[in-house]
N, C-alpha and C positions, 0 to 999 in steps of 0.2 A: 806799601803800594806794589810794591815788586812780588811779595810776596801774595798778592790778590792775584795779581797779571798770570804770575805761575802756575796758580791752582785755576786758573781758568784754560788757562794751556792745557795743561794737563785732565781736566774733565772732559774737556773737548775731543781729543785724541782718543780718549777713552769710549766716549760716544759714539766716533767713528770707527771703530776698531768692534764694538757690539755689534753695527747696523752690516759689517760688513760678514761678521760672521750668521748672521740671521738672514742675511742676500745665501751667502753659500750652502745652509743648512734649505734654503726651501725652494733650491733650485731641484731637488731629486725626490720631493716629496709633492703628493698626488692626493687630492681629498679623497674622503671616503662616497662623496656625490658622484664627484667624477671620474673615480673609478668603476663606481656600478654602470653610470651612463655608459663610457667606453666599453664595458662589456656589453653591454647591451647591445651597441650599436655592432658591436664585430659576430653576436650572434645572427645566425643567417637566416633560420626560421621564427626568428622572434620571442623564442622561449628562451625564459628565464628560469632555472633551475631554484629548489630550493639553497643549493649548496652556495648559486652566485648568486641569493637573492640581493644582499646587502651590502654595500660596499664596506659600511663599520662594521660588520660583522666578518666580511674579508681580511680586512685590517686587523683584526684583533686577533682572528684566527691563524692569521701568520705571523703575528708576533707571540701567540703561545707557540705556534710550532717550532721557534728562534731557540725559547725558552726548554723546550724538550730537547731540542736536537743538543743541548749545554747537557743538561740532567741526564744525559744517555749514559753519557761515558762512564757515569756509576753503577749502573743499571746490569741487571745479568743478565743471560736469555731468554728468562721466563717472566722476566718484567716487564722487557721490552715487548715479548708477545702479549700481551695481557693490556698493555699501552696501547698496542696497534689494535688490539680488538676491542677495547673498550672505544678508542677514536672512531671505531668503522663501525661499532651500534650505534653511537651519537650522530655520526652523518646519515644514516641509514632511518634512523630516529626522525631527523629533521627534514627529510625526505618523505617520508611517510605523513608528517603532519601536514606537510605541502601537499598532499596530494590528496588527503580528506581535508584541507581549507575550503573555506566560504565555493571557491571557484569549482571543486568535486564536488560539493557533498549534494547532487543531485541524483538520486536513490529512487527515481521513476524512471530508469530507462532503461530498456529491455532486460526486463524480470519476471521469471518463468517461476509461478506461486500454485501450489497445490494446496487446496482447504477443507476442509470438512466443518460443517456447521448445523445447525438447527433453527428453524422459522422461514421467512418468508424468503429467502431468496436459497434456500438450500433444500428442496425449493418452493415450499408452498406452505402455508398457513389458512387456517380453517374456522370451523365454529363448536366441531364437537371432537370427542375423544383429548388425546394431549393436546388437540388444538394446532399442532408445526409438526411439518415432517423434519426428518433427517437424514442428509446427504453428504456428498461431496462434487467439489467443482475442482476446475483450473483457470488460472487467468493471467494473460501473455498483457507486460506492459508494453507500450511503443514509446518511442525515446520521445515522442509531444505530450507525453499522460495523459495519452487514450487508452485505454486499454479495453481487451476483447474477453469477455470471461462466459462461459456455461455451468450448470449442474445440473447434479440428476440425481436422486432419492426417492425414499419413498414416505409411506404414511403406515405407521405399523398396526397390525387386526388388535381391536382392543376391546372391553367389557361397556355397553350404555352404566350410567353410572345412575343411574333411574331405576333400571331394570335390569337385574344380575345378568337373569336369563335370554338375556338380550343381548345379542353382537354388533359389534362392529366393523366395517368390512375394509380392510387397509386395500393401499392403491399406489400409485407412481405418477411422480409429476419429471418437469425441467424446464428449465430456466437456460434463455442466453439474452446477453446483454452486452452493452458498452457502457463505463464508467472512462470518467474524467476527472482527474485528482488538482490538487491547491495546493498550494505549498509544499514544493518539491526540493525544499533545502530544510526539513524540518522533520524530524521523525512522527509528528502528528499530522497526516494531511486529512480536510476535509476534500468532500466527493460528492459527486452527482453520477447517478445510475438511472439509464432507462433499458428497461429488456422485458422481454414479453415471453409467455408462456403457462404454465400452471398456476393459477394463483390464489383461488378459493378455493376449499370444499366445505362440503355440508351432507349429512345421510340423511335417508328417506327415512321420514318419520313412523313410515309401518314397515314391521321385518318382514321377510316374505317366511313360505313355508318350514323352512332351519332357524327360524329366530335370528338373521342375518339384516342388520339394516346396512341399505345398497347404501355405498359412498357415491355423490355426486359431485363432481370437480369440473374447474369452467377453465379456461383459456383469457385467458388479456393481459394488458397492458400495464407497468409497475413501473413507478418514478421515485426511487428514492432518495435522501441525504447520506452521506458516507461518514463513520470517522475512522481515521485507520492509521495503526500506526506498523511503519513498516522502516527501517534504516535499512544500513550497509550487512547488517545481520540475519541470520535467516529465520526468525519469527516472527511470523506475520499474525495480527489480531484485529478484527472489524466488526462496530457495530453499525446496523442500518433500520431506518426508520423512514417510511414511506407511503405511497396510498397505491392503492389498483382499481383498475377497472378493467372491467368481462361486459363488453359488447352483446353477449347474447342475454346477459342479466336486464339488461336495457330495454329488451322488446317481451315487455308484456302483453296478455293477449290482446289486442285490437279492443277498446270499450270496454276494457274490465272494470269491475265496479269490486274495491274489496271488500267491501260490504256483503254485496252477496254476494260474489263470487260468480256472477258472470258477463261472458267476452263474447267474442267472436271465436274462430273455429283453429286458426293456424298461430302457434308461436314456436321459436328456436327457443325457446325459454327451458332450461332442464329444469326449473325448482317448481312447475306446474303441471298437474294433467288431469286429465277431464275426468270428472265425478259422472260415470255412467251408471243408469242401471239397469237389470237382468230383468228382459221384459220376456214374455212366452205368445208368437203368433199364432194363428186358428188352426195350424198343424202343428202344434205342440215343440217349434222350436224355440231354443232360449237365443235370442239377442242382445248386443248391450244397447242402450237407449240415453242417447246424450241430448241434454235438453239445453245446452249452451252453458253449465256450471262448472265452474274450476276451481281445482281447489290447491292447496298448497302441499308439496313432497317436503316442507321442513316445518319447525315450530314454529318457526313465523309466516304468519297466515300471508302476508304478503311478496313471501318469495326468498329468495337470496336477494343481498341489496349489491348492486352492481358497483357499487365503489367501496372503499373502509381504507381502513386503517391497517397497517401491517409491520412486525419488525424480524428480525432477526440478528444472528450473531456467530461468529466463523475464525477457526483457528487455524492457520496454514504453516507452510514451511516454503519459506523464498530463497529460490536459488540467485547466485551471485549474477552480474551486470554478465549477459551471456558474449555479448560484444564490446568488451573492454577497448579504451584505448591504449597508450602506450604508455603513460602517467602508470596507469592502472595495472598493467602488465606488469610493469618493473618494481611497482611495491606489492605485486601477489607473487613474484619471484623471491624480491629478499624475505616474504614473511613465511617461505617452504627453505629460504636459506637457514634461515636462522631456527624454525622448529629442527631439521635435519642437526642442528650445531647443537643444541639441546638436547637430543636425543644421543648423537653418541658422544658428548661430555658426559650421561652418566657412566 
């Protein structure tokens, strides 16, 4: 019995004597929550750095540094340098990914892209010869992914492909427009474009006296979808597919009948004009004599068609965020530091 009574004394005291040293041990120790919160709160603009994002990762990171500051004393001078720069890439490192996170990586805001392409927005597409001109543009993002873009190209002089001896007569269009992009945290965004300018041509179906067939090109309106991929790097690539329409295609002659080919007297229409013919009056002059028939300047009897179908495709070079903030500032700094540290380590 005595001997029961004692060993319960004695685990008791022993209990007591744990409880008090686990009281002492967690009076100067601070979770890794509530250490990140307290920073937080004593930061004054409300930013949270990569380096203090974490509180366990605070914690950890100063109980390695405990651990180095031990390992030093062995250490020569060139170990120790080699330690401090390897620690100042790794911070620099983890700084850098903070600042291309989910909350940066928004890569439509003010980017200044120069392109060059071919087809319908570079800037025109047709029905004869290659069919697309080729051009080049530019085009200024705005930090809401609107952006404001132009081109301007041409159509090059080429062979009818019917008749050798037969040309065709090259020309010059452009294009400006406003595009508005999707998915702005994503290196594929889709887009919506509307701009207006050169959009069809078509040549007159008879050469004139050089065997030259006149190129005819119309003016309007072009809606198309965008896919584009563009990041924080500076190659830019877009394909776009869309329709147009040319308001003067629209106004056929008043009562024309395509059948036979005849209207009334006035149309803005370039793809028609009047089948006159060489009449002689009772003094032997020649007139032309129009009898109200029209006929068509292309191979489709009934004109250019005022809407269609249109694509193109355009490779540029985008220049970096022109208005950086200060996130952004301080990792385009370490990354001229650290090429400069590279270059004269060879």
């Amino acid at each position: 019995m005595f001997k029961k009574v004692l060993l319960a004394v004695c685990l008791t005291a022993f209990m007591s004597w744990a409880q008090d040293d686990f009281d002492d041990d967690d009076e100067g120790f601070v979770s890794a929550p509530a250490a990140a919160s307290s920073e937080q709160e004593d930061d004054d603009d409300g930013f949270v750095s990569a380096s203090d994002g974490g509180g366990s990762h605070a914690a950890m990171a100063s109980s390695e540094d405990e651990e180095e500051d031990f390992s030093d004393a062995g250490m020569s001078a060139a170990q120790r340098r080699e330690m401090a720069e390897r620690k100042k890439f790794e911070e620099e490192q983890r700084q850098d990914e903070y600042a291309n996170s989910l909350r940066r990586r928004d890569w439509l805001r003010n980017r200044l892209i120069f392109q060059i392409g071919m087809g319908s927005r570079y800037p025109i597409m047709g029905e004869t010869g290659m069919g697309m001109g080729i051009g080049a543009g530019a085009e200024y993002i705005l930090p809401f992914h609107l952006s404001l873009y132009g081109s301007f190209g041409f159509l090059p002089k080429g062979t009818d492909g019917d008749f050798e001896d037969w040309e065709l007569e090259g020309g010059t269009g452009y294009k400006v427009g406003i595009n508005y992009y999707l998915f702005p945290k994503n290196p594929l965004h889709l887009g919506l474009s509307v701009s207006y300018g050169t959009v069809y041509f078509d040549h007159d179906i008879k050469p004139d006296d050089s065997n030259l067939r006149a190129l005819i090109k119309v003016d309007g309106f072009q809606f198309d979808a965008l896919i584009t991929y563009l990041s924080d790097e500076w190659y830019y690539l877009q394909f776009s597919i869309g329709m147009y329409y040319a308001p003067k295609l629209a106004k056929a002659p008043a009562n024309y009948d395509p059948e036979t080919g005849v209207g009334d007297e006035d149309t803005d229409n370039p793809s028609f004009y009047k089948l006159e013919t060489p009449m002689t009056d009772t003094d032997g002059n020649v007139y032309m004599d129009w009898d109200g028939e029209w006929g068509s300047r292309v191979v489709d009897p009934k004109g250019m068609s005022k809407t269609g179908i249109v694509f193109g495709i355009a490779v540029g070079y985008a220049l970096p965020e022109l208005f950086p903030d200060d996130t952004e500032k301080r990792r385009r700094e370490r990354e001229k530091a650290r090429a400069r540290s590279g270059v004269a380590g060879r």
